[in-house]
Every structure is written in structure tokens, then in C-alpha cells.
C-alpha positions in Angstrom: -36.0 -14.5 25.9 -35.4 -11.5 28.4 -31.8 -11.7 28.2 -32.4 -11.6 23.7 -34.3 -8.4 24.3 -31.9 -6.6 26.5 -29.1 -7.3 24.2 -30.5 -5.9 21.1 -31.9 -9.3 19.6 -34.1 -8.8 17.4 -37.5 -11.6 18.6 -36.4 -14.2 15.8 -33.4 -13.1 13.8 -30.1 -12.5 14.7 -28.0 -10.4 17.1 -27.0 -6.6 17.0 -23.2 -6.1 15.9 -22.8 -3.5 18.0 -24.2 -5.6 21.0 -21.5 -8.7 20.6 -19.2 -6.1 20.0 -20.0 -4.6 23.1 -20.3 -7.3 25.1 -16.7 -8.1 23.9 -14.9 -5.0 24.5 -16.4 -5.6 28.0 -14.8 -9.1 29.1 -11.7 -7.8 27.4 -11.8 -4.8 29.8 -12.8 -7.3 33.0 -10.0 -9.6 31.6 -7.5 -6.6 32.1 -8.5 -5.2 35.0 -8.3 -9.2 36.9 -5.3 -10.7 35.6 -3.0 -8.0 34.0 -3.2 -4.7 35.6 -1.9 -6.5 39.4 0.1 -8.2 37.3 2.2 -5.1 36.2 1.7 -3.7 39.7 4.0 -6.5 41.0 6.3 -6.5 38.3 7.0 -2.5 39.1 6.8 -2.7 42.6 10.0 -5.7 42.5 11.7 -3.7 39.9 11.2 -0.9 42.9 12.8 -2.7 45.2 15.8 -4.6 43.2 16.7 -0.8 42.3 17.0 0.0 45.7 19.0 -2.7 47.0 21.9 -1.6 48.9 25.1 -3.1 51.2 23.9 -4.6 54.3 20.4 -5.5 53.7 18.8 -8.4 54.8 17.4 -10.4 51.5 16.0 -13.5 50.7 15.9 -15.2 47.1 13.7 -17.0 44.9 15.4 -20.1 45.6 15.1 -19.9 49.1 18.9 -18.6 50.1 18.4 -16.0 53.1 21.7 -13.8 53.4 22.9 -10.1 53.8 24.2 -8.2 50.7 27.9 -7.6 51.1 28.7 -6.4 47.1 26.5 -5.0 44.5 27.4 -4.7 40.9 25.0 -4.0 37.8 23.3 -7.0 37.5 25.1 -9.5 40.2 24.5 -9.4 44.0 27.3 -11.2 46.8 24.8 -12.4 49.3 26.9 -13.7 52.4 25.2 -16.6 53.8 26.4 -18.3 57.1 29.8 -18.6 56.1 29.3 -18.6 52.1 29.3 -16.0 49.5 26.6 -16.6 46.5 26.1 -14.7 43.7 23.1 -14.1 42.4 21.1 -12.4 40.1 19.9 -8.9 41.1 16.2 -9.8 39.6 16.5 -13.0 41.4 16.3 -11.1 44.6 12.5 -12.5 46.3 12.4 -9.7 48.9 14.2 -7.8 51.7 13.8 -8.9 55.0 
């Protein structure tokens, strides 16, 4: 009954509009700032980093392969890797090491 009055309920009728409306705009807003604001944080912080890739780093990718850049082109990395050269994805790129 407390919570009724607080919100702008009227004692036996129905709820304020602007109240629900309120209320809405509010888990929308708690919604964004939980999942999808340090969502779009990490997305631009690895688009950051895959920018700034250059030959010689250490890297490690998404599926695990650890190697050192040895050949960078627009989209494709040459990660050397023990004795093997892998290409790869540039947005495949996990992290540098």
C-alpha cells in the first residue's frame, strides 16, 4: 500500500502514466548503464589495440595460437608460431602479450 502511494496510485484506481512511464525510462537507463555501455568500452578499447598492432609484437589469438607478428596487411596478420606461419584475422587478434 506504501509502495501504491509513492508511485502515484491513486488508493483504489489505477496507476499514474507518468509514473510507469517513469519507472520505465529508469530500468531502461540501469539496463544501459550494466550491460551495454562496458560493452562498447571493450569493443573500442580492442579496436584500440588491433589498430596499433605492429611487426614484432608478442600476440595471442582467440583461438588460443600464441606467436609474434612477422607481416601486417589491412585485414590479415602472419603470426610466426614455433616454426609455423598462420594467418589470421587482424580482429581475431585476443591480446598482445
Amino acid at each position: 500500500m506504501l509502495m501504491l502511494n509513492l508511485m502515484g496510485a491513486p488508493e483504489g484506481g489505477t496507476a499514474n502514466p507518468a509514473a510507469t512511464m517513469m519507472m520505465m525510462f529508469g530500468f531502461i537507463a540501469i539496463f544501459y548503464f550494466i550491460f551495454f555501455r562496458p560493452q562498447r568500452k571493450q569493443q573500442k578499447e580492442h579496436q584500440e589495440m588491433v589498430k596499433n598492432l605492429k611487426r614484432g609484437d608478442k600476440v595471442s589469438t582467440i583461438g588460443g595460437i600464441v606467436g609474434e607478428i612477422v607481416h601486417l596487411s589491412n585485414d590479415i596478420v602472419t603470426i610466426k608460431s614455433g616454426d609455423t606461419r598462420v594467418e589470421v584475422e587482424r580482429s581475431k587478434i585476443g591480446k598482445v602479450n
